[in-house]
C-alpha positions in Angstrom: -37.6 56.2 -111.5 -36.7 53.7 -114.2 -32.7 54.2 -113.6 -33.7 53.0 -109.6 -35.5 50.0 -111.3 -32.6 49.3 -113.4 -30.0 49.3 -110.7 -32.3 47.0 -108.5 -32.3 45.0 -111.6 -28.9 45.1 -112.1 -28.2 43.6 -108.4 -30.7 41.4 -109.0 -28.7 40.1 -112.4 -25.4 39.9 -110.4 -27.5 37.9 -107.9 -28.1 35.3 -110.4 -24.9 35.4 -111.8 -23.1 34.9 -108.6 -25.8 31.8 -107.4 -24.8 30.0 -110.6 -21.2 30.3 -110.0 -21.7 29.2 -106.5 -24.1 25.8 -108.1 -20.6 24.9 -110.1 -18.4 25.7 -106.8 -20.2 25.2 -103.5 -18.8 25.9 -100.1 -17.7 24.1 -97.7 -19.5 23.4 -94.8 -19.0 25.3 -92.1 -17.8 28.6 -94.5 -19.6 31.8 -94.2 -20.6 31.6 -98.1 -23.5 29.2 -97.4 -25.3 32.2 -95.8 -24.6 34.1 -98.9 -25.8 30.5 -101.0 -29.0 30.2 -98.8 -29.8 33.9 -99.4 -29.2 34.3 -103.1 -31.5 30.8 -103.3 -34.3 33.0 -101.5 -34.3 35.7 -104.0 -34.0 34.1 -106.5 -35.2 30.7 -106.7 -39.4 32.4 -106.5 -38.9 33.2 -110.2 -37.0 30.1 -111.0 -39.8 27.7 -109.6 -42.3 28.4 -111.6 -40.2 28.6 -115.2 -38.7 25.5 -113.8 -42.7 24.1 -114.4 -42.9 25.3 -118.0 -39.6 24.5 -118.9 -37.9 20.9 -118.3 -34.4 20.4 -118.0 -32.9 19.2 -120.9 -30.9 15.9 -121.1 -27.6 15.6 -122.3 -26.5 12.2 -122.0 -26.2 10.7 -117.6 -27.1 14.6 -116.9 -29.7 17.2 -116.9 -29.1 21.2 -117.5 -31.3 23.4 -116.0 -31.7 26.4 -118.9 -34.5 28.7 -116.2 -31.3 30.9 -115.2 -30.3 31.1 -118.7 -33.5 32.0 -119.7 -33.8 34.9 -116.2 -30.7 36.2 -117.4 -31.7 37.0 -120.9 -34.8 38.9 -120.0 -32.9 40.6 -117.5 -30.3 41.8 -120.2 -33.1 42.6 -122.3 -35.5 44.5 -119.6 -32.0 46.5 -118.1 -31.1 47.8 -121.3 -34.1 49.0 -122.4 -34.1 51.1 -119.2 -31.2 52.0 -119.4 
């Protein structure tokens, strides 16, 4: 049972992974990945609102970085090894 949870969390982590890359390089209009964009955004962005609430971007200079997926990430690392 926890290997199943681990795997799910595993997806889950790529998930993330692959919704930042796409933040830094989004698609054109009109190309298929802003399907992919707009479903990785509904997974994921339901645990990303409310740490978004409790933790502010922080400002570096004219810009803002957003540290919620850092902060997912981490305690996915953390939660899929211990699984593991």
């Amino acid at each position: 049972m926890f290997h199943l949870i681990g795997i799910i969390l595993e997806f889950y982590l790529i998930a993330f992974l692959v919704r930042i890359g796409l933040s830094w390089f989004p698609p054109p209009r009109g190309n298929f990945m802003i399907g992919v964009n707009r479903f990785l955004f509904t997974i994921t962005e339901p645990v990303l609102a409310p740490l978004r609430a409790i933790l502010p971007p922080v400002q570096l200079g004219g810009m803002a970085i957003d540290l919620s997926p850092t902060v997912v990430i981490l305690l996915l690392f953390v939660i899929v090894a211990y699984l593991g």
